[in-house]
C-alpha positions in Angstrom: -38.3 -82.8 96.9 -36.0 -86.0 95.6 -35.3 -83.9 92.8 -34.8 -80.7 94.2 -32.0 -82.0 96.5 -30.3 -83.4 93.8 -31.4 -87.7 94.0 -32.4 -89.4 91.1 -36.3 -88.9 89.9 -35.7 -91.6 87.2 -38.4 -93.6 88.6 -40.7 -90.9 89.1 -40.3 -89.6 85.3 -40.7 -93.2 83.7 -44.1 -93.1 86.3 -44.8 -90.2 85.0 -44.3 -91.0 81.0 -46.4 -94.2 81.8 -49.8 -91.7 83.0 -49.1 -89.5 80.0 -50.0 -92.9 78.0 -52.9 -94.0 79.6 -55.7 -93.8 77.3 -58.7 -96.0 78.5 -61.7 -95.8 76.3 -65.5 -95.1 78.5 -63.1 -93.7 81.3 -63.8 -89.9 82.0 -60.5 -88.8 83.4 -58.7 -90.3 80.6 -60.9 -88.4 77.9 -60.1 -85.4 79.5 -56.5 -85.8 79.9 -56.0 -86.6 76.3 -58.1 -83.4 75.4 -56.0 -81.5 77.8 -53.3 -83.1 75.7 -54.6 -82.5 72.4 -55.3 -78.9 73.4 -52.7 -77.5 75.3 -49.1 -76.4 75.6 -46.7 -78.7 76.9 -45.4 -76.7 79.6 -49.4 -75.7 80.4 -49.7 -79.5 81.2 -47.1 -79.8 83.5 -48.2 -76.6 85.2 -51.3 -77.8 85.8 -51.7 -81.3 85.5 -47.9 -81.8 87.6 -47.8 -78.6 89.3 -44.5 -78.4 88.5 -43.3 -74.6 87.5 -40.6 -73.3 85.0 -37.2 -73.5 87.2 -38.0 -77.0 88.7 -35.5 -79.4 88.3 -38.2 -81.7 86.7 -39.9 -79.5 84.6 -38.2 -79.5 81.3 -38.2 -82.8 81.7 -41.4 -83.8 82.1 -41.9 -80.9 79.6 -40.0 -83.1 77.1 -42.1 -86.5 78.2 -45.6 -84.4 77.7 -44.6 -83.4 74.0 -43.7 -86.5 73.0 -46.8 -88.1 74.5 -48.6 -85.2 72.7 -46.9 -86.3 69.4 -47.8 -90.1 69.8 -51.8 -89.2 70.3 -52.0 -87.4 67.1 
């Protein structure tokens, strides 16, 4: 919504960057979100993981953030 009506989602996107790193070993949810982002597309993730859709004002963004994440795991 902040984004939508134009505010700034700075805060939200550096929140978000900081999730896309967490990587706790023996923790189940963070296994599965570094094989969601080992196996999947970028904008896939933020689909589904976000909910964000193509067209929101935060999706290529967090887009962006996702692939870099991706890039860093490998």
């Amino acid at each position: 919504m902040l984004a939508s009506s134009g505010g700034s989602a700075v805060s939200l996107l550096e929140a978000i960057r900081a999730a896309f790193r967490f990587d706790l070993p023996g923790d189940s949810q963070s296994a599965e979100f570094q094989r969601l982002l080992a196996g999947e597309a970028a904008p896939r993730i933020a689909e589904v993981v976000c909910g964000l859709a193509p067209g929101h004002p935060l999706f290529d963004a967090v887009t962006r953030d996702i692939a870099a994440a991706q890039r860093v795991s490998r």
